[in-house]
N, C-alpha and C positions, 0 to 999 in steps of 0.2 A: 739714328745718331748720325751726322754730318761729319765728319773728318774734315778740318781745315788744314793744307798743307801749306804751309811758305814757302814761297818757290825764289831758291835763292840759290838754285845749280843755274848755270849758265854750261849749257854744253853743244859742241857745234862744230861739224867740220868739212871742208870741203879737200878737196885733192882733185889734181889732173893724171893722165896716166905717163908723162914726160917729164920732166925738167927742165927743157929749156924750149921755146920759142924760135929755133932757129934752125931745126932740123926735121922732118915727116921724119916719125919712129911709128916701122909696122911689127907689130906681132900677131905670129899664126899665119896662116893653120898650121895647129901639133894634131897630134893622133890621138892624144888624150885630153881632158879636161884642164883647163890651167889655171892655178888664180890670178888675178891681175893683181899687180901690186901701182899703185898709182903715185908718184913720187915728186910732183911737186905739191907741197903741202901750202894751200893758200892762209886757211883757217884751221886751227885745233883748237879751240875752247874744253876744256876738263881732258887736255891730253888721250880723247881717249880714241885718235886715229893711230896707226904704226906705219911710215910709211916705207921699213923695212919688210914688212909681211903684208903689206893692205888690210889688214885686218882692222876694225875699228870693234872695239870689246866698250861698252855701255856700262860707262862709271858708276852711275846710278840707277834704281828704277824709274822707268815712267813712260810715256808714250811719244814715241821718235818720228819723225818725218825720215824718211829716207828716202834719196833719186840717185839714178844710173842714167845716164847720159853717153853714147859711142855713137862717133865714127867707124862706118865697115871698110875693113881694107881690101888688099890685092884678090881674097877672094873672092869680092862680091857677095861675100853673104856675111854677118853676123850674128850669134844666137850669144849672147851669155846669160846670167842668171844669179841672181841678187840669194843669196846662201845666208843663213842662220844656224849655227848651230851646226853647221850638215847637211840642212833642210833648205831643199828650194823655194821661195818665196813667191820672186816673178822672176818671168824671161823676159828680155827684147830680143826680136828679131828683126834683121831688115835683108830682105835680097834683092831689091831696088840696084845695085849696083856698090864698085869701091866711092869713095868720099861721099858718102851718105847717110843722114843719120838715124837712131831711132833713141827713146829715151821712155822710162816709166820710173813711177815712184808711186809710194803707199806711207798709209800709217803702221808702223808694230808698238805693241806693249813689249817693253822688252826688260827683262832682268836684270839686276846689278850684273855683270859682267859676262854676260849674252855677247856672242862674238859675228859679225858681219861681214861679208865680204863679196867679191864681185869674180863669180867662175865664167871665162870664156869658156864654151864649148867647143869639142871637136871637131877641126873642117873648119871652124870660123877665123878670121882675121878681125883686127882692128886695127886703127891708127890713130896718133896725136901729134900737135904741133901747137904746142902751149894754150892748154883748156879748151879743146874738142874734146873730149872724152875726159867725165869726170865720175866722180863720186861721191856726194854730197849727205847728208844729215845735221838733225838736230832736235834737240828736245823741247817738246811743245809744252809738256809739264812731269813734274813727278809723277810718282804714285808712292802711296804707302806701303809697307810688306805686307801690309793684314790682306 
């Protein structure tokens, strides 16, 4: 049997980890793991970015594109790590030097309200200066609950 689904969510969002364009803002290194909250909100299609917590919780179900994008900052190294749930996904790292970049991204299946987000790691810095360092997604299609 074939399940036809109508795809008439539209969901989509991008964030930088700044707000403004006019300032280099570095964070890190902390001692512990931190989440990044990414606060200028380019795009929210289905609201489901927060760009008080960074967290992006998935409106609906289906199969998401997700990318992390950083800038490493004054420590020369970055490591963070693209979290679900709690559950690590992927890492970037880059120890190339500060103002250098690394970026990944994947497909998830992900649950109506499956929660997202972007942890620096310990020891790492990053930095931004209006969309160097982002965090993006979007939904490529539904899926059904069955």
């Amino acid at each position: 049997m074939v399940h036809v689904i109508k795809c008439t969510a539209q969901v989509a969002f991008s964030a930088s980890l700044v707000n403004t364009s006019l300032e280099w803002r570095f964070q890190g290194p902390h001692d512990t793991n931190a989440r990044l909250v990414f606060e200028k909100v380019t795009t929210n299609n289905g609201n489901g970015y927060n760009a008080n917590t960074g967290i992006f919780s998935a409106p609906i179900k289906g199969l998401y594109y997700i990318r992390f994008t950083g800038m490493t900052g004054n420590s020369k190294s970055m490591h963070a790590a693209l979290m679900k749930n709690g559950e690590n996904m992927f890492v970037v790292q880059n120890t190339v030097g500060p103002h250098s970049s690394t970026s990944n991204g994947m497909t998830l299946v992900l649950e109506q309200d499956d929660r997202l987000w972007i942890t620096l790691l310990k020891n790492s810095s990053i930095f931004d200066q209006g969309r160097l360092s982002t965090f993006t997604g979007f939904l490529i299609f539904p899926m059904s609950r069955a």
